[in-house]
N, CA and C of each residue as an Amber inpcrd file, in Angstrom:
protein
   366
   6.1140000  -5.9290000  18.3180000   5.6410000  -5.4220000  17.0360000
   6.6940000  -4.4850000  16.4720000   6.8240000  -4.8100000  14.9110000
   8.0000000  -3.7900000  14.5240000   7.2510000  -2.5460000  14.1570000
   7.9420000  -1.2200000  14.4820000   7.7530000  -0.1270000  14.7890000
   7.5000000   0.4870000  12.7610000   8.7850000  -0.4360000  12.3090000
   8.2610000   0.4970000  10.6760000   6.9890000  -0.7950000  10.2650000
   6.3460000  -1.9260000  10.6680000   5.3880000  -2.3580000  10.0150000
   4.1780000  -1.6060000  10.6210000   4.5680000  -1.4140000  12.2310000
   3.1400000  -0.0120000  12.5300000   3.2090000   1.5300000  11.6130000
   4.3560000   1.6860000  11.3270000   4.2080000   2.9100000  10.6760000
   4.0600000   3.1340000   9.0990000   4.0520000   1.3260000   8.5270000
   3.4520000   1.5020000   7.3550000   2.3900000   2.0260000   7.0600000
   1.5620000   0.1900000   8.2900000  -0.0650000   1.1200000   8.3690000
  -0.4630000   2.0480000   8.5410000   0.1780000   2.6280000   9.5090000
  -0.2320000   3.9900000   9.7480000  -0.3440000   5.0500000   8.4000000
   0.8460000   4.6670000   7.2860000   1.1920000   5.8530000   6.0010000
   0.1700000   5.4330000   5.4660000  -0.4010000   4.0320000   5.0000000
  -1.0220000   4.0660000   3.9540000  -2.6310000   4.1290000   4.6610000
  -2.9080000   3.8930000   6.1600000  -3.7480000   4.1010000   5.6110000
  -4.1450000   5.8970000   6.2660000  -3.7070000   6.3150000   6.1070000
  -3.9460000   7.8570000   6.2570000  -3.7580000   8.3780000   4.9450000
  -3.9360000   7.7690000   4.0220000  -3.5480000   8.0780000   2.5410000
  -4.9160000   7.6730000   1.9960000  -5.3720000   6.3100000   2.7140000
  -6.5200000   5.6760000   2.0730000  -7.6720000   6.5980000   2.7240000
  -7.3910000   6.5730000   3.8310000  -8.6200000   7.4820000   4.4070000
  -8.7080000   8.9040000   3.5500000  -7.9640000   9.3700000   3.1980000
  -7.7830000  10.6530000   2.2460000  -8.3050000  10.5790000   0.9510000
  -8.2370000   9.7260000   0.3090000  -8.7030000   9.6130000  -0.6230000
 -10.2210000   8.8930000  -0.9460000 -10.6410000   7.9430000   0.3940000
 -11.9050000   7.6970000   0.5940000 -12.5450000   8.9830000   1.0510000
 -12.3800000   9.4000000   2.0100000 -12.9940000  10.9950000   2.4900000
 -13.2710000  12.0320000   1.3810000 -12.0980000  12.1630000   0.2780000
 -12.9170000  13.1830000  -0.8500000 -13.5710000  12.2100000  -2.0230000
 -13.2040000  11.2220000  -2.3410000 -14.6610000  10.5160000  -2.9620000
 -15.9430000  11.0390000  -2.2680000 -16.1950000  11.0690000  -1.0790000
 -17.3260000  11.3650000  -0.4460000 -17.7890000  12.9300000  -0.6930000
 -16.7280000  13.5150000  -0.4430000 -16.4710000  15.1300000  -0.6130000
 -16.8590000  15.2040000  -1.9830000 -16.5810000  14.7150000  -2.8880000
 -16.8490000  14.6800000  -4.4680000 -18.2400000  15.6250000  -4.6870000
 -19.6260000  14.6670000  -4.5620000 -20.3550000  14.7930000  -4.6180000
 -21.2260000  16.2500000  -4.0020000 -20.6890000  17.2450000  -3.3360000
 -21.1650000  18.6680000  -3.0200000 -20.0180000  19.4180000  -4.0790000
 -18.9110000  19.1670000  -5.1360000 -18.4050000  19.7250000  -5.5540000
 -18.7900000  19.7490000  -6.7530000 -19.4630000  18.7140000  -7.6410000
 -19.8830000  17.7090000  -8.6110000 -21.4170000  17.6060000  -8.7530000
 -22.1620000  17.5240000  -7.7730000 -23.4680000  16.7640000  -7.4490000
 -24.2700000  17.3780000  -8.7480000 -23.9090000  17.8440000  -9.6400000
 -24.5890000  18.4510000 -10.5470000 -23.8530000  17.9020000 -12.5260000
 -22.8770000  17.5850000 -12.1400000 -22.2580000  17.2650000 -13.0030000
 -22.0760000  15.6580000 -12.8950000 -22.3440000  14.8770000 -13.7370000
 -22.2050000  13.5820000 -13.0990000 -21.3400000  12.7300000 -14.0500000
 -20.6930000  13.1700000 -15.3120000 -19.7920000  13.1110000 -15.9120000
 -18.3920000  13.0420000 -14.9450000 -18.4370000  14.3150000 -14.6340000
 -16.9130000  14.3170000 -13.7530000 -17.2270000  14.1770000 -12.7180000
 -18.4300000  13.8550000 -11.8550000 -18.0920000  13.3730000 -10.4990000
 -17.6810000  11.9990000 -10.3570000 -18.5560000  10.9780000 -11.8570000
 -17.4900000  10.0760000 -11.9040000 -16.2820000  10.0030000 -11.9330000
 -15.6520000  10.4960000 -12.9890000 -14.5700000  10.4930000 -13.3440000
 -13.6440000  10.6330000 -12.1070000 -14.0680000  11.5910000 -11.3590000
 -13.4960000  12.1870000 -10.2030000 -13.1560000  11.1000000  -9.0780000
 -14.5190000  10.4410000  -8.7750000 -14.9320000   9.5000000  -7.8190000
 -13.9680000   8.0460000  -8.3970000 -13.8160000   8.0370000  -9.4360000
 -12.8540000   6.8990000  -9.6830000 -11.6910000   7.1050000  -9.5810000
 -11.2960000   8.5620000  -9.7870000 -10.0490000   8.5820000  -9.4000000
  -9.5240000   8.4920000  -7.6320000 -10.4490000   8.8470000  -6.8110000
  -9.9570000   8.7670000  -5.8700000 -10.1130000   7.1040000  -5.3650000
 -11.4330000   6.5790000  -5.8490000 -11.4020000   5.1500000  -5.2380000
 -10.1970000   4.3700000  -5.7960000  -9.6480000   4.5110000  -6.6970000
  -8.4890000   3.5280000  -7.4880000  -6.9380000   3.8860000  -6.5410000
  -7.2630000   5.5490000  -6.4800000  -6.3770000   6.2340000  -5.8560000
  -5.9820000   4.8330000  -4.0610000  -7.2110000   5.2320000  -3.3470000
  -7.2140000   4.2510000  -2.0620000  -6.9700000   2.8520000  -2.3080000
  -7.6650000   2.3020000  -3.2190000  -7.1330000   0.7220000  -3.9910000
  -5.7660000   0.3460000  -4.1980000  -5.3240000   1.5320000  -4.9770000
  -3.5990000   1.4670000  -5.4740000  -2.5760000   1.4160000  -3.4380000
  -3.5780000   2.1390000  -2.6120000  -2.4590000   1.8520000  -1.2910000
  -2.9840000   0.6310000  -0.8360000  -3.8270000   0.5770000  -0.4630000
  -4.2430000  -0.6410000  -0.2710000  -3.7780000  -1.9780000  -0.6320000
  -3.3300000  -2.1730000  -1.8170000  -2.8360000  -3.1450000  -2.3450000
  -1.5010000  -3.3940000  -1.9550000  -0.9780000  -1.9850000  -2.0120000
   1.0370000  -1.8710000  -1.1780000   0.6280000  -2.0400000  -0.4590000
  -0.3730000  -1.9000000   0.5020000   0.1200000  -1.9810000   1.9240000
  -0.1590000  -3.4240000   2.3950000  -1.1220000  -4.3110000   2.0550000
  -1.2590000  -6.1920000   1.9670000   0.0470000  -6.3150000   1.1690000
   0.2480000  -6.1020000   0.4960000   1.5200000  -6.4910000  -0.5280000
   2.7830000  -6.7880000   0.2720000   2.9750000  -5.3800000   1.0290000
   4.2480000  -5.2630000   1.7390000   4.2250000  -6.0260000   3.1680000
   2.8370000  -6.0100000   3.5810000   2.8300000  -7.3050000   5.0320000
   2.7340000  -8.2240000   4.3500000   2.5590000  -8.7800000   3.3550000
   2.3310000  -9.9680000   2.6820000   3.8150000 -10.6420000   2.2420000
   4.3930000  -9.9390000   2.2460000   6.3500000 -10.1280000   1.9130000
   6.6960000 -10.5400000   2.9470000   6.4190000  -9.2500000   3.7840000
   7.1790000  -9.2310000   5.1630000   6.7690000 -10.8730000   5.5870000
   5.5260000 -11.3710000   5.9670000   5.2410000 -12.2880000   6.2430000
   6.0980000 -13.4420000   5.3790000   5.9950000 -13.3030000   4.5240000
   6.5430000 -14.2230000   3.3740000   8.2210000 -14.4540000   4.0630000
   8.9190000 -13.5730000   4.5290000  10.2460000 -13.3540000   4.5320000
  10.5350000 -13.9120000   5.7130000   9.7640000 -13.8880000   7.1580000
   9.4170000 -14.5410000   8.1190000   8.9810000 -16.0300000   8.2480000
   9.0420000 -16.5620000   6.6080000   8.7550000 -18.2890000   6.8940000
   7.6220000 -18.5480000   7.2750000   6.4890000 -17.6100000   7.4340000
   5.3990000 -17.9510000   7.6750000   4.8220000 -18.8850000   6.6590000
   4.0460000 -20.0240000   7.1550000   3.5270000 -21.2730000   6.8630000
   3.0100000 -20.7560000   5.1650000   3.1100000 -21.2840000   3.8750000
   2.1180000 -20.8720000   2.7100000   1.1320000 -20.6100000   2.6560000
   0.2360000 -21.8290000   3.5370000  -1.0270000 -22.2870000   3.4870000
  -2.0150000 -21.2290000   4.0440000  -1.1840000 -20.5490000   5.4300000
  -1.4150000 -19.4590000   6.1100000  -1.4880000 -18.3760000   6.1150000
  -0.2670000 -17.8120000   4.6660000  -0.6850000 -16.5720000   4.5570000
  -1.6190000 -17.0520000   3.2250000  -1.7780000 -17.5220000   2.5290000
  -2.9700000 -18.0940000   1.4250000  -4.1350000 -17.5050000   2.4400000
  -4.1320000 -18.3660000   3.7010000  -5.6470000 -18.0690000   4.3570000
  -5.7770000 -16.5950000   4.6280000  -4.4900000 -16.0730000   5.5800000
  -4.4550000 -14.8790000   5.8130000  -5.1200000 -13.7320000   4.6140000
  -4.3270000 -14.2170000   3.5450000  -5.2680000 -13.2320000   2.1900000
  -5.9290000 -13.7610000   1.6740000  -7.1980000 -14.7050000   1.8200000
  -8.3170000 -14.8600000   1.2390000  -7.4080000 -14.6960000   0.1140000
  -6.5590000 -15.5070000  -0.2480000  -6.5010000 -15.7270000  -2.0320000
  -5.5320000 -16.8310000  -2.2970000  -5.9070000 -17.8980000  -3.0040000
  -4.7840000 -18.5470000  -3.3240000  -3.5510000 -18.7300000  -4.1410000
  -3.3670000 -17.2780000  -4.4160000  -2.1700000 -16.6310000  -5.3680000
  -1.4510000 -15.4760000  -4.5440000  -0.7570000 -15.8860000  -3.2640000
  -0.2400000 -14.3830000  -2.6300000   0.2600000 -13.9350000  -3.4610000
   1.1720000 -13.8240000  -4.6710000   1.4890000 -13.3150000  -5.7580000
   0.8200000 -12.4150000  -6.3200000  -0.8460000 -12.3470000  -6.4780000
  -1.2080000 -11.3640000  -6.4330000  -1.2640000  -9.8660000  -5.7850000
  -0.8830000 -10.0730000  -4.7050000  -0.3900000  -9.2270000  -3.7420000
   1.5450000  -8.7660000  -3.4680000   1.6540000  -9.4950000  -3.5280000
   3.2190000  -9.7410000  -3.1610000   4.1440000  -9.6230000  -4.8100000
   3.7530000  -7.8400000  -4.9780000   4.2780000  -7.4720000  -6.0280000
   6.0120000  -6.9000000  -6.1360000   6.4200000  -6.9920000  -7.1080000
   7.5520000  -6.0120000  -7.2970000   7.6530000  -5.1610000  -6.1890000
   6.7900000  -4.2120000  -6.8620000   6.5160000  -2.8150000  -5.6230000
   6.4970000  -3.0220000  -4.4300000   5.9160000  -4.4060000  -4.0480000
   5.7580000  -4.6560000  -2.3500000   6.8150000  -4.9480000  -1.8340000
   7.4690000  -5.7000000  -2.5520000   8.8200000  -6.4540000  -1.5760000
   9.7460000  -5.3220000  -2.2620000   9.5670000  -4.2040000  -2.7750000
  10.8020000  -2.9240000  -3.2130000  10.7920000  -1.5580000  -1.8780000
   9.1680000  -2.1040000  -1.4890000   8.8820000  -1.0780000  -0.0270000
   9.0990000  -1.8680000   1.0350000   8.9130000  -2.9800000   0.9540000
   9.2620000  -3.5640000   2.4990000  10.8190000  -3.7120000   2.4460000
  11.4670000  -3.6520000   0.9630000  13.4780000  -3.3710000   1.2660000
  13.6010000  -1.9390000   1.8680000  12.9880000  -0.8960000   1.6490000
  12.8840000   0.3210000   2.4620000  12.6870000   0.2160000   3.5270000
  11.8470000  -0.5060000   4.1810000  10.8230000  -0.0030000   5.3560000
  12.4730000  -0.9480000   6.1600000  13.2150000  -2.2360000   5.7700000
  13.7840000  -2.7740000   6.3000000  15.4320000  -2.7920000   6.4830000
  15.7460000  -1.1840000   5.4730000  16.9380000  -1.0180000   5.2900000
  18.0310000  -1.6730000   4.6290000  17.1980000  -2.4890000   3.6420000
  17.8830000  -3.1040000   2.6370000  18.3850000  -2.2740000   1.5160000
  19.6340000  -2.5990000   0.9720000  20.3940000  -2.1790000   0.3040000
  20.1500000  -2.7010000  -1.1650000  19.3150000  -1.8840000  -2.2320000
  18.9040000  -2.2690000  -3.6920000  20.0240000  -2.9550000  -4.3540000
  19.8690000  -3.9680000  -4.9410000  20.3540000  -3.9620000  -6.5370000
  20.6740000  -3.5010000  -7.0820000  19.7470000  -2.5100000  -7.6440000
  19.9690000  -1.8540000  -8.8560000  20.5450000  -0.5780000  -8.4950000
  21.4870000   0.0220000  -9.7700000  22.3290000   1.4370000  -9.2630000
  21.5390000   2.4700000  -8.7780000  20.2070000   2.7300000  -9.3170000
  19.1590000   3.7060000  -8.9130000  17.8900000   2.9720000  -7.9350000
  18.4830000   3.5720000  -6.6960000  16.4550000   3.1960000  -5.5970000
  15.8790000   3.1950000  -6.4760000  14.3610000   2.4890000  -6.2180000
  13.3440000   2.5280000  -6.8590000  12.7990000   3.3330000  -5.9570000
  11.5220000   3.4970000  -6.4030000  10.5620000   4.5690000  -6.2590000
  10.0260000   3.9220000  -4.5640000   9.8810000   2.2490000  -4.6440000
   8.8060000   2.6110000  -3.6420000   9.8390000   2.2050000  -2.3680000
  11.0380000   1.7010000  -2.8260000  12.3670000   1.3040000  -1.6720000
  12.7430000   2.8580000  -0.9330000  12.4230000   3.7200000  -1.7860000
  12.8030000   5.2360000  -0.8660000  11.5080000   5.2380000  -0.3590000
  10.2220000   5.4510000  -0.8670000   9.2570000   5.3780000   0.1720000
   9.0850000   4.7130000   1.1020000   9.5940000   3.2580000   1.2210000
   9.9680000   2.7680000   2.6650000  10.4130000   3.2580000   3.6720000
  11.7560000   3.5280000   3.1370000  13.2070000   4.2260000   3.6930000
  12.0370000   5.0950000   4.6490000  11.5580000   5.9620000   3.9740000
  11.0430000   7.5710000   4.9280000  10.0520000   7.0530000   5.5550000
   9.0450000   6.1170000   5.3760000   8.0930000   5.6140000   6.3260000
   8.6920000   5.6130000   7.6000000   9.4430000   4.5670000   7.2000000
  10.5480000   3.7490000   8.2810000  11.4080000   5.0900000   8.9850000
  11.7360000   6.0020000   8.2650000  12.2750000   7.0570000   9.3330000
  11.7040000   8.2770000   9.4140000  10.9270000   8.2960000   9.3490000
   9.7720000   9.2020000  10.1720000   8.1960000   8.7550000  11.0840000
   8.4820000   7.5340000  11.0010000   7.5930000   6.6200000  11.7270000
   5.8120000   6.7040000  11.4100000   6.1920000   7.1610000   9.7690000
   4.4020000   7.0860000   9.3810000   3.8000000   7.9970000   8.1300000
């Protein structure tokens, strides 16, 4: 097992758990206001959604980059558009996580967030 695809999971989802945990938290801060506990509560669920999605995205590359069968990662993500998943952003963090060298004159945003996953192990 590669050590930066364990320490993806590991980033995002200690990010997701963070942001699922105060959605929950919301509601003793809020429970009276229900205007902004929505508001609130959506921000954190979109918040966990938005990693969530990098983080299938970026095993979803990785896999992709590995020759794994189409049909398979199709099954693997319950979807028949890995494209939906297998964004810009995903294959710009899995060039981080894999020490790939960008394109473009300026890193992107989520190719340095790889980078540090990948060297700090999480």
């Amino acid at each position: 097992m590669s050590p930066e695809l364990l320490a993806l999971v590991t980033h995002h989802c200690r990010h997701i758990n963070t942001y699922l945990a105060r959605a929950q938290h919301l509601q003793t801060l809020h429970g009276d206001d229900m205007k902004q506990w929505q508001r609130m509560v959506l921000y954190a669920l979109t918040d966990a959604l938005a990693h969530n999605r990098l983080l299938v995205g970026t095993l979803a590359a990785h896999l992709q980059r590995q020759d794994l069968d189409a049909d398979l990662l199709r099954r693997y993500l319950q979807s028949p558009d890995p494209d939906r998943y297998i964004t810009t952003e995903a294959v710009q963090h899995l060039d981080g996580l894999t020490g790939a060298v960008p394109e473009e004159a300026v890193e992107p945003v989520w190719t340095a967030v790889g980078r540090r996953v990948a060297r700090d192990g999480g």
